[in-house]
N, C-alpha and C positions, 0 to 999 in steps of 0.2 A: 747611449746612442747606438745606430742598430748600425752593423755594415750591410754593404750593399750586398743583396744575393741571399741572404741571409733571412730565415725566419724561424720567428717565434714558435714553437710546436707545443709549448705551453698553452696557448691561448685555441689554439683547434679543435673544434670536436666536430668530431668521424661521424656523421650519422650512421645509426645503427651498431657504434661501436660502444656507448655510452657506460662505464662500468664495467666495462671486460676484460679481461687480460688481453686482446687486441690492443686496445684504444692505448694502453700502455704501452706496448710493443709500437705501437704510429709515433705516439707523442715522444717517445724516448729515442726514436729512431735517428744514428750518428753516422755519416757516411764511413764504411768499412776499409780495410785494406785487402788484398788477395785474401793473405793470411786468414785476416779475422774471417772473410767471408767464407772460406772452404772450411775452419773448424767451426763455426757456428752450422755451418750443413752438414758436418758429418755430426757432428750435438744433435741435428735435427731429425735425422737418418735414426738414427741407434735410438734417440727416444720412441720415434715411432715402432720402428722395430721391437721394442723393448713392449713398448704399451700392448701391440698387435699377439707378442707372445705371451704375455703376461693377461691377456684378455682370452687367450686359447688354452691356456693350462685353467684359468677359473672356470671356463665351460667344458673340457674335461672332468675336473673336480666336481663339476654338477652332475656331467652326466655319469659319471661314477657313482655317488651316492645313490643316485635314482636306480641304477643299476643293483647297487648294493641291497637297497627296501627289495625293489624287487625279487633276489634270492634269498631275504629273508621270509618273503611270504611265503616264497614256492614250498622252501625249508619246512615251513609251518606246515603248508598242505600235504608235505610229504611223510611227515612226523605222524602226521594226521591219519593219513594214508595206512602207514605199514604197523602205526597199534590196530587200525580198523581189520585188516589184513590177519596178525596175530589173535586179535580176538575171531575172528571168524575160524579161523587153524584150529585154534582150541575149539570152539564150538564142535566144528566137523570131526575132529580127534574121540570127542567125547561121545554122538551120536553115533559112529560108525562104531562104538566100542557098546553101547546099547543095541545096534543092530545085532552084532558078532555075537554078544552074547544071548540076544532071541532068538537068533539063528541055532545056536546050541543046545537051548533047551527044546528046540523042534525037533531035533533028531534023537533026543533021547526018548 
């Protein structure tokens, strides 16, 4: 028998809550006391908070890596760079040492 005032939240369905962790949250719902009410929001508070940071250090952590490819490219182009740099060093070391010494057989 039902009391007065009193209903069934078994039998309810929430349109648009169908299968959600809502619709659970409606149908289970028990009238609180102060108590429960302000630690169920501060539960509520710290989760979000908790989610909103934990969702900011993962897109740190992305754009860090993306950051990290990136000076490994540069690294690569630079790598690149300073053999290109050396070999050319030597090239000009070796020609100007060809010039010097055509230059010396002319004044003899």
């Amino acid at each position: 028998m039902r009391e007065t005032g009193v209903v069934d939240m078994t039998s309810i369905k929430v349109r648009g809550l169908n299968d959600s962790p809502m619709e659970d949250e409606v149908l289970n719902w028990v009238p609180q006391s102060d108590d429960e009410r302000v630690a169920n929001n501060i539960s509520s508070l710290i989760q979000r908070a908790t989610s909103t940071s934990v969702e900011e250090v993962d897109r740190l952590i992305a754009e860090l890596e993306s950051l990290r490819e990136m000076l490994q490219d540069k690294a690569v182009c630079i790598q690149r760079e300073i053999t290109e740099y050396a070999h050319l060093s030597r090239s000009t070391i070796e020609t100007s040492k060809i010039i010097a010494a055509g230059l010396g057989r002319l004044r003899e």
